[in-house]
Biopython code that builds the backbone (N, CA, C, O; Angstrom):
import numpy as np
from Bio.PDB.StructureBuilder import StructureBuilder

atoms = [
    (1, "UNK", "N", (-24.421, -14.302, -12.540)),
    (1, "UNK", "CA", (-24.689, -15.591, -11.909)),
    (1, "UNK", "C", (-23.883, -15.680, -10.608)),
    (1, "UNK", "O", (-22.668, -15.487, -10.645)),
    (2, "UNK", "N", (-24.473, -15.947, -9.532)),
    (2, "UNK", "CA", (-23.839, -16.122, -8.536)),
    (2, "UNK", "C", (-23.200, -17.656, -8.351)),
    (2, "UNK", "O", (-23.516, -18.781, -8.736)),
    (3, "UNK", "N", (-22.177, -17.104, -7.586)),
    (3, "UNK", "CA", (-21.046, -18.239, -7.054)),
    (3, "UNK", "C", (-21.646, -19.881, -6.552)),
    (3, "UNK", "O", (-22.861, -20.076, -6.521)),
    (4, "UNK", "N", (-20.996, -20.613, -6.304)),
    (4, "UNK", "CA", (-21.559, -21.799, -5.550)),
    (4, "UNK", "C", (-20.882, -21.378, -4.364)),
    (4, "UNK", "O", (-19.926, -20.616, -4.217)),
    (5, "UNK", "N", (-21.761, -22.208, -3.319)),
    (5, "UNK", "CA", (-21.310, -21.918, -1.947)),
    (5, "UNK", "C", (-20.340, -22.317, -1.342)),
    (5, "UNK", "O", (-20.240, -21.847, -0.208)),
    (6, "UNK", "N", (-19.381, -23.179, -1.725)),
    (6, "UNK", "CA", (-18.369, -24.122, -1.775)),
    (6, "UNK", "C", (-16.999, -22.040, -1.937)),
    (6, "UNK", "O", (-16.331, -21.322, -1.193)),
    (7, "UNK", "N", (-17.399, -22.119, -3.356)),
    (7, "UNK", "CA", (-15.983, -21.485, -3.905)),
    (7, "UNK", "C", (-16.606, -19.715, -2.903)),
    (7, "UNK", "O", (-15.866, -18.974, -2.255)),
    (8, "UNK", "N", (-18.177, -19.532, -3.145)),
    (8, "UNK", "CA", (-17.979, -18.086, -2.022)),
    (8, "UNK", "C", (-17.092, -17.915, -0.887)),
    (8, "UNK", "O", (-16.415, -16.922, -0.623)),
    (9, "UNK", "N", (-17.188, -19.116, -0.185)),
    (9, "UNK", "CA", (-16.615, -19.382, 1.252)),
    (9, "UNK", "C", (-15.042, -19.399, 0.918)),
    (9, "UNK", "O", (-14.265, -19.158, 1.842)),
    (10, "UNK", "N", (-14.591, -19.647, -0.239)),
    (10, "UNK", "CA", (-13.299, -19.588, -0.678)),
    (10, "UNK", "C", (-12.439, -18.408, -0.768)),
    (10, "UNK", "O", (-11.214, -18.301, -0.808)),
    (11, "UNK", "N", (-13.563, -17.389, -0.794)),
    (11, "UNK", "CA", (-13.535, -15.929, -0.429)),
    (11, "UNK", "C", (-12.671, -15.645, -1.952)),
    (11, "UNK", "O", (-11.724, -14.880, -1.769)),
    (12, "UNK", "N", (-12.840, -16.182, -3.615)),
    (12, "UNK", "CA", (-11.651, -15.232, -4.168)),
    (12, "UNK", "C", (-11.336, -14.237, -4.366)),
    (12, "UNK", "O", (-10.316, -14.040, -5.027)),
    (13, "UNK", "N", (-12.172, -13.098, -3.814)),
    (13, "UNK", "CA", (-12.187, -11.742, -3.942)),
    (13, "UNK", "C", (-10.865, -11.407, -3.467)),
    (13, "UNK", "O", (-10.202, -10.465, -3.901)),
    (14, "UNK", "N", (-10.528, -12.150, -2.629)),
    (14, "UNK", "CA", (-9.299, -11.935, -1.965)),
    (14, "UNK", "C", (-7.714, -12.327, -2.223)),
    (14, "UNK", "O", (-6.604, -12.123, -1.731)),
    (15, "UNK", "N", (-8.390, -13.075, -3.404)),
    (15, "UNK", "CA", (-6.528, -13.988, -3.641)),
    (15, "UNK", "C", (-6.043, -12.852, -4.546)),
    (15, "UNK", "O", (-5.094, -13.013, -5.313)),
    (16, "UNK", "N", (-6.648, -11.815, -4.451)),
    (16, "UNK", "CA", (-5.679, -10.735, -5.187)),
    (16, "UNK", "C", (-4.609, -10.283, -4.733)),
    (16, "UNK", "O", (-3.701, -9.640, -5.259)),
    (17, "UNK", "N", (-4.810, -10.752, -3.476)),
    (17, "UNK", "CA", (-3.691, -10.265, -2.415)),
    (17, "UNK", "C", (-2.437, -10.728, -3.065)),
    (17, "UNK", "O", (-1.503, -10.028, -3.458)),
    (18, "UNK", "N", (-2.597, -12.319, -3.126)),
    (18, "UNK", "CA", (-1.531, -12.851, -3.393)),
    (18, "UNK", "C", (-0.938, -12.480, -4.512)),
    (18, "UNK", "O", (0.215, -12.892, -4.383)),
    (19, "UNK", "N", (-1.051, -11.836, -5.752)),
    (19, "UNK", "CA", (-0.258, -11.023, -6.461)),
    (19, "UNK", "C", (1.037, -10.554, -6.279)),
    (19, "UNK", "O", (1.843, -10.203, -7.141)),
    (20, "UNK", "N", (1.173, -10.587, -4.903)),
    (20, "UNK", "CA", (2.379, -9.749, -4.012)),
    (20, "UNK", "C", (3.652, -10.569, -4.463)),
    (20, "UNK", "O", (4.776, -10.126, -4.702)),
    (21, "UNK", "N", (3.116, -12.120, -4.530)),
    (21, "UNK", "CA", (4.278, -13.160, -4.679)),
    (21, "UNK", "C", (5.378, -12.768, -6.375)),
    (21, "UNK", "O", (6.374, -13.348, -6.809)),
    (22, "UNK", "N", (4.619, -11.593, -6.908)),
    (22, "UNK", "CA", (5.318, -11.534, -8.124)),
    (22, "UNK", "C", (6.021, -10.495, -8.241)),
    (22, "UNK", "O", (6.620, -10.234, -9.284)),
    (23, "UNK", "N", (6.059, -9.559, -6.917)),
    (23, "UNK", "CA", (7.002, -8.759, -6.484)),
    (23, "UNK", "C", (8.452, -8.659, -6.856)),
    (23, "UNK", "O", (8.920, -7.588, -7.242)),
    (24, "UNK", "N", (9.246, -9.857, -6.741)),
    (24, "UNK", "CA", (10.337, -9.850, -6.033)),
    (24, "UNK", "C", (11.210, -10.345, -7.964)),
    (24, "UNK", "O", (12.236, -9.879, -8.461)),
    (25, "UNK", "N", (10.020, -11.645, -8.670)),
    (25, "UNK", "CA", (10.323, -11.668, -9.950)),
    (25, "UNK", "C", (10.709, -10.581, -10.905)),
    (25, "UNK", "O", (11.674, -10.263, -11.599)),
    (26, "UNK", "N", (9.222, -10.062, -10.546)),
    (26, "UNK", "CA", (9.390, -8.256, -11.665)),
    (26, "UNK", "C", (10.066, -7.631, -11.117)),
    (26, "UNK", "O", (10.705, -7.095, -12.022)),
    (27, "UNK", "N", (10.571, -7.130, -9.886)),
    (27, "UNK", "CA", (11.652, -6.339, -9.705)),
    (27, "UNK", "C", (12.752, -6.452, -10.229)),
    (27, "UNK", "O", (13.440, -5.443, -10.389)),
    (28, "UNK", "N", (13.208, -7.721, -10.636)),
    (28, "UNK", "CA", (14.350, -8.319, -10.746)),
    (28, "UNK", "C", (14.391, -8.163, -12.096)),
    (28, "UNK", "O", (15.463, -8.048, -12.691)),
    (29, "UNK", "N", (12.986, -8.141, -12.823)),
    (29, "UNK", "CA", (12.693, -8.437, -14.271)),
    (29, "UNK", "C", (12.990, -9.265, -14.891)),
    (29, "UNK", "O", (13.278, -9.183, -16.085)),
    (30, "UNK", "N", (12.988, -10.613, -13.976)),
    (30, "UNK", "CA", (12.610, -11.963, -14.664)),
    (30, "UNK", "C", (11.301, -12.825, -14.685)),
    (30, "UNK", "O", (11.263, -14.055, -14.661)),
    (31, "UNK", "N", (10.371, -12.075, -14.728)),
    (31, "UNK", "CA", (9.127, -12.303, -14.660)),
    (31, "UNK", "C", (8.677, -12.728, -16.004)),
    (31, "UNK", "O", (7.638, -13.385, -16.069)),
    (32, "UNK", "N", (9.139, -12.523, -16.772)),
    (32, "UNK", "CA", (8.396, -13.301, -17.912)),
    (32, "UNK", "C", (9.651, -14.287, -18.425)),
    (32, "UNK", "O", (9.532, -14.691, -19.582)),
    (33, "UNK", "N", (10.774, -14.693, -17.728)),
    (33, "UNK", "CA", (11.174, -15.868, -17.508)),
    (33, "UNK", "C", (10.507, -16.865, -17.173)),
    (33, "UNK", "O", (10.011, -17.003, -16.055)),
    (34, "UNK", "N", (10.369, -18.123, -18.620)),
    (34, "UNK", "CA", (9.121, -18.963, -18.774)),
    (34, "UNK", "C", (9.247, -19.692, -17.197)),
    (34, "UNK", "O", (8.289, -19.896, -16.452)),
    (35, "UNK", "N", (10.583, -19.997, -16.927)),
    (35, "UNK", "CA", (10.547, -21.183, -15.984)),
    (35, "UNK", "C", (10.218, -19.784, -14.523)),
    (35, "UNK", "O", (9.658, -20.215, -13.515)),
    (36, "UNK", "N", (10.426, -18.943, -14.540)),
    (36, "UNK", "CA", (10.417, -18.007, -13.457)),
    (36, "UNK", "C", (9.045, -17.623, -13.043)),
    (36, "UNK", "O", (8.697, -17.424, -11.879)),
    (37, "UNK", "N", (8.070, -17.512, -14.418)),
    (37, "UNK", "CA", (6.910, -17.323, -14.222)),
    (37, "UNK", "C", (5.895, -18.475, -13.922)),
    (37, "UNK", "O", (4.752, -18.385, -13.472)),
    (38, "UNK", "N", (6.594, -19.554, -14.281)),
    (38, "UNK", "CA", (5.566, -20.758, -13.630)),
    (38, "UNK", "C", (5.711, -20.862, -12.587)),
    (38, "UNK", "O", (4.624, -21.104, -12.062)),
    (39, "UNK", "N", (6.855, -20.801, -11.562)),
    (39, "UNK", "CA", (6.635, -20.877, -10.144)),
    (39, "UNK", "C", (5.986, -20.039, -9.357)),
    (39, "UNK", "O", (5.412, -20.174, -8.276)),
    (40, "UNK", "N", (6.280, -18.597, -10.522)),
    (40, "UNK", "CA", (5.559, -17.601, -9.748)),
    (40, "UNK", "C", (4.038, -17.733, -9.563)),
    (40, "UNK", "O", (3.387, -17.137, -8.706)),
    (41, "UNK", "N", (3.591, -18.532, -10.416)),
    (41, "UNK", "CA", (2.294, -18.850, -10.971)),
    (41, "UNK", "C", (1.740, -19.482, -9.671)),
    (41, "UNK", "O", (0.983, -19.130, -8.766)),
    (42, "UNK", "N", (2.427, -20.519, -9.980)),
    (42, "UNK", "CA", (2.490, -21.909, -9.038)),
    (42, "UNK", "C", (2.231, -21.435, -7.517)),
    (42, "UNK", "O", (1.309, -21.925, -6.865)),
    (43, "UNK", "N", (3.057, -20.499, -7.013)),
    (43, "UNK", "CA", (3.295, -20.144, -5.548)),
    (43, "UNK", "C", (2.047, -19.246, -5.836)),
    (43, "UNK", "O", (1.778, -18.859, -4.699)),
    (44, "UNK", "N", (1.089, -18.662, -6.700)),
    (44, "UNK", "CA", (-0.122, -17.628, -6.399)),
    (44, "UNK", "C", (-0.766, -18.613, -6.024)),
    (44, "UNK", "O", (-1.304, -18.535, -4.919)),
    (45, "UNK", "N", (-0.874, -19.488, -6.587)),
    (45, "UNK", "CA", (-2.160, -20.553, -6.253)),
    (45, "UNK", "C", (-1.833, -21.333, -4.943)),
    (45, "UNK", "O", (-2.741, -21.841, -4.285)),
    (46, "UNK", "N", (-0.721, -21.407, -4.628)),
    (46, "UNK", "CA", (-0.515, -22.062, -3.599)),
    (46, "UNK", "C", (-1.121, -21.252, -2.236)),
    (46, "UNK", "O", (-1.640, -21.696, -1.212)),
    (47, "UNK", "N", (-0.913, -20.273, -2.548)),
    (47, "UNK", "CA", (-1.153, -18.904, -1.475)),
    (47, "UNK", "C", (-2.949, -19.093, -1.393)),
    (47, "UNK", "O", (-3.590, -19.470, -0.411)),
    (48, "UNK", "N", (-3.394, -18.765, -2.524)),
    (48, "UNK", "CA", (-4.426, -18.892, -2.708)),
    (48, "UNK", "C", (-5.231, -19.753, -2.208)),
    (48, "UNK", "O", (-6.071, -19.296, -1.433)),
    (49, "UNK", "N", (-5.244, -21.201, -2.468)),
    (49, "UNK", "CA", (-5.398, -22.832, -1.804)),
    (49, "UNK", "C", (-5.612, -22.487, -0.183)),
    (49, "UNK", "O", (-6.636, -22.719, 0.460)),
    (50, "UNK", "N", (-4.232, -21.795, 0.373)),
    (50, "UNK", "CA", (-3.906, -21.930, 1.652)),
    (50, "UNK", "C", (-5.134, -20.919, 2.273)),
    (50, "UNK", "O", (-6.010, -21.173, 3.100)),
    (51, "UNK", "N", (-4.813, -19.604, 1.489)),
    (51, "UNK", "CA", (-5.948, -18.692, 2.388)),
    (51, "UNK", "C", (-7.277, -19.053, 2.217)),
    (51, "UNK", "O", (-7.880, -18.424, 3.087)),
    (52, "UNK", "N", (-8.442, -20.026, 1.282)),
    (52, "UNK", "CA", (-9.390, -20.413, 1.184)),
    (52, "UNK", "C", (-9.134, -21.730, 2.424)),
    (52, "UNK", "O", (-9.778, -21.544, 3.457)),
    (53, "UNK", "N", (-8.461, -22.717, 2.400)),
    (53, "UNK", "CA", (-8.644, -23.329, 3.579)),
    (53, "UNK", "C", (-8.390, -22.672, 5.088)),
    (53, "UNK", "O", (-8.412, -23.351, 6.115)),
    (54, "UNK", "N", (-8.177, -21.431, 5.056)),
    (54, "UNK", "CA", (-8.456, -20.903, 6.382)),
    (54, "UNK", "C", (-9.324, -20.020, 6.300)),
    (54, "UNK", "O", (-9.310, -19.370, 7.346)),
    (55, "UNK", "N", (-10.173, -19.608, 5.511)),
    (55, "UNK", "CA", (-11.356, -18.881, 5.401)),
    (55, "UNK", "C", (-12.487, -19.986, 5.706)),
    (55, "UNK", "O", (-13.408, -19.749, 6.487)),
    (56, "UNK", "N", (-12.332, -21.330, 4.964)),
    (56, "UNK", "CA", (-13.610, -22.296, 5.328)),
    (56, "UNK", "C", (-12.955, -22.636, 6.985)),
    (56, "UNK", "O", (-13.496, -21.915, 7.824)),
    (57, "UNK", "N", (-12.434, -23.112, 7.272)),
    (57, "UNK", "CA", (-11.558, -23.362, 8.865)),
    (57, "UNK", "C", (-12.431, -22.481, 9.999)),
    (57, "UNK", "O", (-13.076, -22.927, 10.948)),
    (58, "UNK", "N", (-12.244, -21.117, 9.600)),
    (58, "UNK", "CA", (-12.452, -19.971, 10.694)),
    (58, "UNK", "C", (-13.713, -19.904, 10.612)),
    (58, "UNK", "O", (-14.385, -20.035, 11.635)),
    (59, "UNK", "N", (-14.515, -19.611, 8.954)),
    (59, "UNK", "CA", (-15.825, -19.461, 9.160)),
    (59, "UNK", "C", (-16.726, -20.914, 9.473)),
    (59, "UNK", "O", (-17.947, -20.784, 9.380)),
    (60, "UNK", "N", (-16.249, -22.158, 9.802)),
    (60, "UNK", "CA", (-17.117, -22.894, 10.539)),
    (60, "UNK", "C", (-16.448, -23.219, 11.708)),
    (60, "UNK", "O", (-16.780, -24.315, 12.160)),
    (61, "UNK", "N", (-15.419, -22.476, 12.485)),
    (61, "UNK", "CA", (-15.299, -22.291, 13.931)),
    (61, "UNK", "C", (-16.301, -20.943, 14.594)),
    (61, "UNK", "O", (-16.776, -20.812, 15.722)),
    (62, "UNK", "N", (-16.371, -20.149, 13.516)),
    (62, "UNK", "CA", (-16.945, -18.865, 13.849)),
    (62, "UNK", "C", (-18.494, -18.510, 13.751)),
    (62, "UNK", "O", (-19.115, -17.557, 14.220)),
    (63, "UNK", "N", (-18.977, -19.766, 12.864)),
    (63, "UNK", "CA", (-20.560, -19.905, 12.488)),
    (63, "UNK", "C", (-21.590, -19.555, 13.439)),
    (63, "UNK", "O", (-22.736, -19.322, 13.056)),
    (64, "UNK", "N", (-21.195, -19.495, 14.858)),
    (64, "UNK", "CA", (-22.483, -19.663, 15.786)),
    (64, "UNK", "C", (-22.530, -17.773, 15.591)),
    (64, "UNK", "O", (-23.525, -17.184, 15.168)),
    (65, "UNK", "N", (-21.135, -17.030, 16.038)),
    (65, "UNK", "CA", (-20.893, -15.961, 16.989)),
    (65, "UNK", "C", (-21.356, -15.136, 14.930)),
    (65, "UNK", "O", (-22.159, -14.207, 15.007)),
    (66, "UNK", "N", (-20.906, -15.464, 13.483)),
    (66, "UNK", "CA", (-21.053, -14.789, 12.273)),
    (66, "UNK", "C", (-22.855, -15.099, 12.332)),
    (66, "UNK", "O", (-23.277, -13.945, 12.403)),
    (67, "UNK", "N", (-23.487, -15.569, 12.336)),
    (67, "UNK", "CA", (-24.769, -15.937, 12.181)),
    (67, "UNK", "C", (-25.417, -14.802, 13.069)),
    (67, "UNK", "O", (-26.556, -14.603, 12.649)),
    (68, "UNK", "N", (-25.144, -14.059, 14.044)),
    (68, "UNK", "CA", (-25.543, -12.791, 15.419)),
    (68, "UNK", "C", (-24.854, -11.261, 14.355)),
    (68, "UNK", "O", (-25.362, -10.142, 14.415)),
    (69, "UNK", "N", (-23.791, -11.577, 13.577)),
    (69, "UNK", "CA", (-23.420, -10.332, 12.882)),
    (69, "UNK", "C", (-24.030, -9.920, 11.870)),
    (69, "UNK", "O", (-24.341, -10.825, 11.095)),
    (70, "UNK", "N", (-24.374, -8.737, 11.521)),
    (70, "UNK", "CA", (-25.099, -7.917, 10.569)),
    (70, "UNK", "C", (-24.802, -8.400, 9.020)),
    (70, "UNK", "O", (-25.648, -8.527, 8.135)),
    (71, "UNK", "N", (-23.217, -8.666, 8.906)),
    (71, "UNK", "CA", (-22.596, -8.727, 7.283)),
    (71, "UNK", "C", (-22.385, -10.381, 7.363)),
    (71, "UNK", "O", (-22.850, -11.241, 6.616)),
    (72, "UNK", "N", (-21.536, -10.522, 8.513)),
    (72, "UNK", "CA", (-21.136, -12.425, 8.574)),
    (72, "UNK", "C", (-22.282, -12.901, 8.287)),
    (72, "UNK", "O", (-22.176, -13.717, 7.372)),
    (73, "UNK", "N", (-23.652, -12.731, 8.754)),
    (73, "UNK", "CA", (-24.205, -13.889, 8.302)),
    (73, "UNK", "C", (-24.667, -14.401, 7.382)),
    (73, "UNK", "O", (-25.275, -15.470, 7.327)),
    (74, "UNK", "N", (-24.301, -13.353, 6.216)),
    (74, "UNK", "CA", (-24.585, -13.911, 4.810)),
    (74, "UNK", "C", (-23.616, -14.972, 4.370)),
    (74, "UNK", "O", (-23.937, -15.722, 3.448)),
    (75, "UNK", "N", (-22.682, -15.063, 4.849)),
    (75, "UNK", "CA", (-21.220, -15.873, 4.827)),
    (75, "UNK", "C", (-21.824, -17.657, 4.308)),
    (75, "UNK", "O", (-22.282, -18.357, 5.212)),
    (76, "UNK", "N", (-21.787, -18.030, 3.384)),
    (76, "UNK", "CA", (-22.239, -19.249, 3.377)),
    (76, "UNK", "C", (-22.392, -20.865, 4.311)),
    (76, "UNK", "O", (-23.096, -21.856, 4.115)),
    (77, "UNK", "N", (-21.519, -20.573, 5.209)),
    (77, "UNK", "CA", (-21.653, -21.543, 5.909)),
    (77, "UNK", "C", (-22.382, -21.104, 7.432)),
    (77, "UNK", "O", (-22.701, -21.854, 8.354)),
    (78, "UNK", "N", (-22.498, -19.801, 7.342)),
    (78, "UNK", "CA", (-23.291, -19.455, 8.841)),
    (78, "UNK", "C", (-24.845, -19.438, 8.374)),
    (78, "UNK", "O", (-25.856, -19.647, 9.045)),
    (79, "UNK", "N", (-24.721, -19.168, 7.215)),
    (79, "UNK", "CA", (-26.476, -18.915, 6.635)),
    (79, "UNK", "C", (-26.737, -20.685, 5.936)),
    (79, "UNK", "O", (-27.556, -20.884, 5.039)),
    (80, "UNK", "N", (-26.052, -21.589, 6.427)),
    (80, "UNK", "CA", (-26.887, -22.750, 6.171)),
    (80, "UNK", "C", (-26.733, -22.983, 4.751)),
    (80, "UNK", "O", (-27.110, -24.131, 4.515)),
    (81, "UNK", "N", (-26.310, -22.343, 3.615)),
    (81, "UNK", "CA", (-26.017, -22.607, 2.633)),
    (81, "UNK", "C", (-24.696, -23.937, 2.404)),
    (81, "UNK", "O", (-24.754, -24.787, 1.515)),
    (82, "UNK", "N", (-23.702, -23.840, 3.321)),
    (82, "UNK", "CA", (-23.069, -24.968, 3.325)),
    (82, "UNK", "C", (-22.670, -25.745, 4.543)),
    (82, "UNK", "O", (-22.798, -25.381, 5.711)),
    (83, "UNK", "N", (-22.091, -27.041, 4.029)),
    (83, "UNK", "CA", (-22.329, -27.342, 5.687)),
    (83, "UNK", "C", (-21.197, -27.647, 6.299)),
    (83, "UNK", "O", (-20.381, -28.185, 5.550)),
    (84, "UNK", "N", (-20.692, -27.422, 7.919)),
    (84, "UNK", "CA", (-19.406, -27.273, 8.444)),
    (84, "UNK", "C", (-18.340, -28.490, 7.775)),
    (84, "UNK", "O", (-17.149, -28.354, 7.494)),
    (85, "UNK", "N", (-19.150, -29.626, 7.639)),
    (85, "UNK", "CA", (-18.288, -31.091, 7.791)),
    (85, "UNK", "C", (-18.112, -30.854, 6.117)),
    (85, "UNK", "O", (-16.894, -30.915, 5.948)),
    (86, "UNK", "N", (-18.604, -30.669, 5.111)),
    (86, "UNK", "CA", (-17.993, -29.934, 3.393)),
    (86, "UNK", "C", (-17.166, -28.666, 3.754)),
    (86, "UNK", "O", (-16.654, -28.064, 2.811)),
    (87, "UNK", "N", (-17.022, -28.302, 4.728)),
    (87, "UNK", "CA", (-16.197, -26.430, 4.376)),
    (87, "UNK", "C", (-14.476, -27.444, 5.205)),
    (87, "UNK", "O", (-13.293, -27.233, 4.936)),
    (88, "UNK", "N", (-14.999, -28.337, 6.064)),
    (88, "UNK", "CA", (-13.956, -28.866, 6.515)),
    (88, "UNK", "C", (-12.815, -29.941, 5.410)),
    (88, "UNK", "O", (-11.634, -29.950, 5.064)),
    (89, "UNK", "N", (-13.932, -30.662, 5.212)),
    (89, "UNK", "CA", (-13.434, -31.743, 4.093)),
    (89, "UNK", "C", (-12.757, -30.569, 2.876)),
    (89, "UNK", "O", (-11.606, -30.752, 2.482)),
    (90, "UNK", "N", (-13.338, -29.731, 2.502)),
    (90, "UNK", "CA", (-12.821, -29.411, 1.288)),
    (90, "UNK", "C", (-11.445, -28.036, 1.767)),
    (90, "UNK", "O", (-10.673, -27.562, 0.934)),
    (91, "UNK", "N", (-11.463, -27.669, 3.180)),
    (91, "UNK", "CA", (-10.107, -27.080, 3.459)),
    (91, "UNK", "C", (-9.322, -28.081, 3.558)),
    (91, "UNK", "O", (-8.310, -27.856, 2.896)),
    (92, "UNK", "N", (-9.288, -29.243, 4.146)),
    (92, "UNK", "CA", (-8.224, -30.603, 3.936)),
    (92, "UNK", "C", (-7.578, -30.739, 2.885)),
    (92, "UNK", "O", (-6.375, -30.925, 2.697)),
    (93, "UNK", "N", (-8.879, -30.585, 1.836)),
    (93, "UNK", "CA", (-8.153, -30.992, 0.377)),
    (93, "UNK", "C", (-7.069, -30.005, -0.101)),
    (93, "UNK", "O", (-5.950, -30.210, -0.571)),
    (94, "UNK", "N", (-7.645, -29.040, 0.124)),
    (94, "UNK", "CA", (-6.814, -27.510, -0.203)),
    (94, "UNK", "C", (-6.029, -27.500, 0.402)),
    (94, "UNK", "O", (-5.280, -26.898, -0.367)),
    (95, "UNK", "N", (-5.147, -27.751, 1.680)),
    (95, "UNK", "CA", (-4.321, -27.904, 2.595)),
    (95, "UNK", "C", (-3.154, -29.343, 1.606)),
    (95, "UNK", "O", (-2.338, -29.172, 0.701)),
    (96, "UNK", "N", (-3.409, -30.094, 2.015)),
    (96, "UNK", "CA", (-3.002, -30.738, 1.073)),
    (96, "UNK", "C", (-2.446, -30.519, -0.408)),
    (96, "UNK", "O", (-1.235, -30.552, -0.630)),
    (97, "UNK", "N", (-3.224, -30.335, -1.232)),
    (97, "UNK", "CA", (-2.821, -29.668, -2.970)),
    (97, "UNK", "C", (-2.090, -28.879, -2.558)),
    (97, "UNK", "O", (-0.912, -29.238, -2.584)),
    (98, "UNK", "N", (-2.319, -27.738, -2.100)),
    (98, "UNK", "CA", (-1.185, -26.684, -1.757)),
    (98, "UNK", "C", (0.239, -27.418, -1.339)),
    (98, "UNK", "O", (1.241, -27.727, -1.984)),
    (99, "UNK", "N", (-0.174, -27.560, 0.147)),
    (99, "UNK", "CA", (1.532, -28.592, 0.358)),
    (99, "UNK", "C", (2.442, -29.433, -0.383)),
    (99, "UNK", "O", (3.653, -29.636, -0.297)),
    (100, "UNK", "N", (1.349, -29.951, -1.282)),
    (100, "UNK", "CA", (1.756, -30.919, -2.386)),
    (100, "UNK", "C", (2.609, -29.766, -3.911)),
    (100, "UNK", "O", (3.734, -29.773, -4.412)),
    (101, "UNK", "N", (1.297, -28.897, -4.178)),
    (101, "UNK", "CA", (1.713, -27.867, -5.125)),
    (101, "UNK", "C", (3.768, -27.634, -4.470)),
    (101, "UNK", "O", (4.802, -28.130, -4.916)),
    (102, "UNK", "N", (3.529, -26.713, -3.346)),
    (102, "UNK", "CA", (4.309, -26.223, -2.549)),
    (102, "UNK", "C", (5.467, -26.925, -2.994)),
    (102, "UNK", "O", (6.080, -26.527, -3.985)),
    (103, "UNK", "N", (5.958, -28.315, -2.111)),
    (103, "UNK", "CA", (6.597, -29.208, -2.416)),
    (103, "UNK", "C", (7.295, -29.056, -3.830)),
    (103, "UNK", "O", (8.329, -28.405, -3.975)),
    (104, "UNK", "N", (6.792, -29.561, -4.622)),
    (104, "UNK", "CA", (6.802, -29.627, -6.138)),
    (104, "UNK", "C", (7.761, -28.174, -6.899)),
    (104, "UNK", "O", (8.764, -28.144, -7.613)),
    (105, "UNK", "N", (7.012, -27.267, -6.416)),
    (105, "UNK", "CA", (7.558, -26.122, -6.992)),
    (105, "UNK", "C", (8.896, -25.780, -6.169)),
    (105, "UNK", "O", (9.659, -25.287, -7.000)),
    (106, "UNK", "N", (9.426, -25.810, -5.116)),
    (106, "UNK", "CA", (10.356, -25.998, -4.030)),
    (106, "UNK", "C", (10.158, -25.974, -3.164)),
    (106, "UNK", "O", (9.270, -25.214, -2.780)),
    (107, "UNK", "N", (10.980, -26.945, -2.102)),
    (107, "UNK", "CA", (10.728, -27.195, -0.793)),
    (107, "UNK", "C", (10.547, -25.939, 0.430)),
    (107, "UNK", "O", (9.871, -26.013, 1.456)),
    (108, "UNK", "N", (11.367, -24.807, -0.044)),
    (108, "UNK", "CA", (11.380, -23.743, 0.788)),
    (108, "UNK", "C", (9.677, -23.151, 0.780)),
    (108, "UNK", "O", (8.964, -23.042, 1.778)),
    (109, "UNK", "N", (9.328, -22.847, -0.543)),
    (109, "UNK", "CA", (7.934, -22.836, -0.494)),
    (109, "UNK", "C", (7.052, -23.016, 0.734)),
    (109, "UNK", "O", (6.463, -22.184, 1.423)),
    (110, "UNK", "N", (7.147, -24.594, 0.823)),
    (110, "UNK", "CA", (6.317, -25.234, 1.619)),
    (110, "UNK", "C", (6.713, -25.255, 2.817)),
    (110, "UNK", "O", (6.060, -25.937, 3.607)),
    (111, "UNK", "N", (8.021, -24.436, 3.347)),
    (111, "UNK", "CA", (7.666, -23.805, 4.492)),
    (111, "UNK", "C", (7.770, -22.771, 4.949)),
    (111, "UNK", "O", (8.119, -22.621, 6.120)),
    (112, "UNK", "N", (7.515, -21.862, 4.210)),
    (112, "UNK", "CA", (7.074, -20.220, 3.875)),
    (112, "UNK", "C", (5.628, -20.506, 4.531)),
    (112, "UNK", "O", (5.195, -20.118, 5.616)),
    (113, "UNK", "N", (4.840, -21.527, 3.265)),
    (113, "UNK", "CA", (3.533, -21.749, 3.667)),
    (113, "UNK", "C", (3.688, -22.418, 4.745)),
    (113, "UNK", "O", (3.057, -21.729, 5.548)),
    (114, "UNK", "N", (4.102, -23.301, 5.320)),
    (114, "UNK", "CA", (3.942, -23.786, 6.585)),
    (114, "UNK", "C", (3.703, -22.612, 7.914)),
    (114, "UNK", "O", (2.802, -22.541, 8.750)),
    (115, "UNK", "N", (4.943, -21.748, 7.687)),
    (115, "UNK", "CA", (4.493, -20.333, 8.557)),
    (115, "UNK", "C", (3.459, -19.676, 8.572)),
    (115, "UNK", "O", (2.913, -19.275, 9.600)),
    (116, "UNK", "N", (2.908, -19.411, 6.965)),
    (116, "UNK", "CA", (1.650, -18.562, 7.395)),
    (116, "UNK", "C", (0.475, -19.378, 7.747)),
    (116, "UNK", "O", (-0.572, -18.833, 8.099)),
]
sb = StructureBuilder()
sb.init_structure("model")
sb.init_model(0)
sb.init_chain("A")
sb.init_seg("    ")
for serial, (resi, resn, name, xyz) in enumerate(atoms, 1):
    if name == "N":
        sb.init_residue(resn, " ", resi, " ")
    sb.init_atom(name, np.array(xyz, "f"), 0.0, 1.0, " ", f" {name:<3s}", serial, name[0])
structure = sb.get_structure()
C-alpha cells in the first residue's frame, strides 16, 4: 500500500539517518539506560520532525524547477498530489513539535536543532 502524500513528502526513507543520535549513548554503553534511552528516542524524532519540515519547505520552493526533472517530479507536491499551502502548514507544525519536543527533552537540544 502506498504512502499518503502528506507523510511521502516527509521523505521517511531517510530518518534512518538519524540513528546517528545513538552513537555517542552506545558508545558509552548507556543506551539501554531507561532514562538515557528516552531522550535518545526523543532527540530521533526530533531530528526526524526537523528534516521532514525541510523536505516539505524545499520541495514547494523547488516545485516549478522538480516538475522539469526526470525523478523530482514524482515528488508529491511537484506532481500535484499535494498542495504547497498543506506541505507548508504541516512543516510549521513539525517545526514547532520538534522545538517543543526539543525543549522538553533539554534545552541544549533545541539548539543543536536550531543550527541544523
Amino acid at each position: 500500500m502506498a504512502l499518503p502524500p502528506l507523510l511521502r513528502a516527509m521523505r521517511p526513507h531517510q530518518w534512518t539517518k538519524n540513528v546517528l543520535v545513538a552513537a555517542v549513548p552506545l558508545a558509552a554503553g548507556q543506551i539501554l539506560d531507561l532514562p538515557v534511552l528516552a531522550k535518545t528516542v526523543a532527540a530521533f524524532a526530533v531530528f526526524c520532525l526537523a528534516a521532514s519540515a525541510t523536505y516539505l519547505i524545499n520541495d514547494t520552493v523547488d516545485a516549478e524547477a522538480d516538475r522539469a526533472h526526470p525523478t523530482k517530479r514524482t515528488r508529491p507536491i511537484a506532481a500535484g498530489e499535494l498542495s504547497p499551502r498543506t506541505a507548508i502548514v504541516a512543516a510549521a507544525v513539525l517545526i514547532i513539535v520538534a522545538v517543543g519536543l526539543a525543549f522538553a527533552v533539554r534545552p541544549a537540544l533545541a539548539s543543536v536543532l536550531a543550527a541544523y
